[in-house]
C-alpha positions in Angstrom: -10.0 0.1 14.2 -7.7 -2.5 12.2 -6.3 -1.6 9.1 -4.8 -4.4 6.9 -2.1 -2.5 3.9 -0.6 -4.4 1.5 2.1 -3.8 -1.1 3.5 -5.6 -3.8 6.0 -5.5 -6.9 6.0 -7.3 -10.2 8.9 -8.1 -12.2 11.7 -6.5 -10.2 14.1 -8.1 -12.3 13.8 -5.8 -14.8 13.5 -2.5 -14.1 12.0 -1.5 -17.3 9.1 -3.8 -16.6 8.5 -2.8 -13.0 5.2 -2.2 -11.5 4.1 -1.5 -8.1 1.4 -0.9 -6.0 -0.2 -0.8 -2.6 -3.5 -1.1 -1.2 -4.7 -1.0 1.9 -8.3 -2.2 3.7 -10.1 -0.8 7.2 -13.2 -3.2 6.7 -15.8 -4.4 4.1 -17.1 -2.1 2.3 -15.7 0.5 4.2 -14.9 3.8 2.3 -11.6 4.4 3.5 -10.7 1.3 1.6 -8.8 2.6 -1.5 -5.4 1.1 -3.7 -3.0 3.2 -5.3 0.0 3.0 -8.2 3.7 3.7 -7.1 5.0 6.1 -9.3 8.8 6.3 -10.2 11.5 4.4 -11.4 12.3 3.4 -7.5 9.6 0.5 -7.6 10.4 -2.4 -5.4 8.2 -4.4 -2.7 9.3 -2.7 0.4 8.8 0.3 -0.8 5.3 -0.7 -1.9 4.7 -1.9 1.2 5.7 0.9 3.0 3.6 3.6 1.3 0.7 1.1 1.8 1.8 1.7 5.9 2.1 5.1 5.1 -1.4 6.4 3.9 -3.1 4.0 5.8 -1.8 6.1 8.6 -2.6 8.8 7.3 -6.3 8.2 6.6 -6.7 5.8 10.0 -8.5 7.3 12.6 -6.6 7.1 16.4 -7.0 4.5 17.7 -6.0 2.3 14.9 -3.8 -1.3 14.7 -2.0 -1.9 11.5 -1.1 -5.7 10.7 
């Protein structure tokens, strides 16, 4: 299985204006496909992108490749 996450930040120059997100997609139309909202005042890209990494993982079934 291939899983394909994805995170991204707008307007990290001003932390007041921040928001974040990830997402993350195993296949079309497949209904482990989901995108959530970061939360916190910590929003930046890499973190985005790693909670993207992070619950794909955690819904992936083994075997899985993440790109």
């Amino acid at each position: 299985m291939h899983v394909y996450p994805d995170g991204s930040c707008h307007n990290q120059q001003y932390p007041w204006l921040r928001r974040s997100g990830a997402g993350f997609l195993f296949g079309e139309e497949h209904s482990l496909n989901a995108d959530v909202h970061q939360g916190g005042q910590a929003r930046t890209s890499p973190r985005a992108e790693s909670l993207a990494i992070v619950i794909a993982i955690e819904q992936a079934t083994w075997p899985s490749h993440i790109f």
